[in-house]
N, C-alpha and C positions, 0 to 999 in steps of 0.2 A: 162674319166672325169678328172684324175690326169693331163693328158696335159694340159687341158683348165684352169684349177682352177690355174697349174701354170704356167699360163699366166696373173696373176692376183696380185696386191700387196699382202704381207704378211697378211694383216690386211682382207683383203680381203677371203682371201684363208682362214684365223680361221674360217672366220664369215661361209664361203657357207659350210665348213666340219662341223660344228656346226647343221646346218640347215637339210644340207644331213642323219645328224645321226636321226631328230628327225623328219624327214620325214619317215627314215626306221621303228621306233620303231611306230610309229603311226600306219603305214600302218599294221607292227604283231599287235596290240593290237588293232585293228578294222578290222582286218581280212578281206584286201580287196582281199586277193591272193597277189600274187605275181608282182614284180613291175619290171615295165622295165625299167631302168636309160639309156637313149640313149642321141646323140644331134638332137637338133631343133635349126636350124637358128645359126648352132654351138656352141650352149647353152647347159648346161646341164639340161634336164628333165627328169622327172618323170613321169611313166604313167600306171594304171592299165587295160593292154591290155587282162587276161584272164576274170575277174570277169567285167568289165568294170563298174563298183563302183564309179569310179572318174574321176573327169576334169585334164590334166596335168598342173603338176608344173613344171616352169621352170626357172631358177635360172641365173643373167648375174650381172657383172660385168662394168659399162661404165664410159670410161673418161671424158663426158659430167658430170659424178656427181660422182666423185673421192673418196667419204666421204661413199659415199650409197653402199646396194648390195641389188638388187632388185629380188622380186618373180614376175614372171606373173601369171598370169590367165589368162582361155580362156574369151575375149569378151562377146562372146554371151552368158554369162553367168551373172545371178547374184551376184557373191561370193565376189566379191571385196565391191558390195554397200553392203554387209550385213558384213563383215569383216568391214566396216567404221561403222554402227552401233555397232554394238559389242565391236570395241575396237577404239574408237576416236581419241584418244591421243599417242596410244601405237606405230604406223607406221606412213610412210608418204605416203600418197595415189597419186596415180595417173591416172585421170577417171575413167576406168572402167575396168581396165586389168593391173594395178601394184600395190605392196605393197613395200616399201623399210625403212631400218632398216639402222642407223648409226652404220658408222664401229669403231666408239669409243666407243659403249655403248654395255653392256651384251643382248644378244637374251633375251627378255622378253618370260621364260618358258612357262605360262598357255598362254597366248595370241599367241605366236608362233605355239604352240601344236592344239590351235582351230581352228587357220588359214586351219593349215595342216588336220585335222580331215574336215572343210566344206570340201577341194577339194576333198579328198578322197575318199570322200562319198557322193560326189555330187548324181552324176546320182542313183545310191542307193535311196539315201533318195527322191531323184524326185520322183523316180517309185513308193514308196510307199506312196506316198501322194495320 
């Protein structure tokens, strides 16, 4: 992951290590197991492959939008239209499979934190509905 993040502007590379940290503390305090940080489409992601608890996160970087650092979501999944409900103003959305946070502005804590806690616990909380 350190290769990739630095491949990435300064501003950049605070924001996704920011992100990375409270992706892991999420994942201990909601106890999905254990997480796999690998690359997808040579992105850094997130994935809980033993408890299979969650949808992966996957975190890029583009010079199409030089200012943003973007989360994915999976598609076929709801988590980004309930992430726009949830926090309207807080990201900037993009249909139905990205979240992205300006690289001048602080990670807004509790809204970052719920983002991270829907993916984690996606399939989880599916199953027990």
């Amino acid at each position: 992951m350190k290769a990739v993040f630095a491949t990435y502007p300064v501003a950049a590379q605070a924001k996704f290590n920011a992100l990375r940290e409270v992706i892991f503390e999420e994942a201990a305090r909601l106890e999905v197991g254990a997480l796999h940080e690998t690359l997808k489409w040579g992105e850094p992601a997130y994935l809980t492959p033993k408890s299979k608890a969650g949808s992966t996160i996957r975190m890029a970087w583009k010079e199409k939008f030089p200012n943003q650092c973007t989360l994915f979501f999976n598609c076929n999944t709801d988590l980004v239209e309930r992430m726009r409900e949830a926090f309207p103003s807080e990201f900037h959305y993009s249909g139905n499979r990205a979240v992205s946070l300006d690289l001048a502005t602080d990670v807004p804590e509790f809204p970052t934190r719920a983002l991270m806690a829907m993916a984690l616990t996606y399939h989880r909380n599916r199953a027990a509905q």
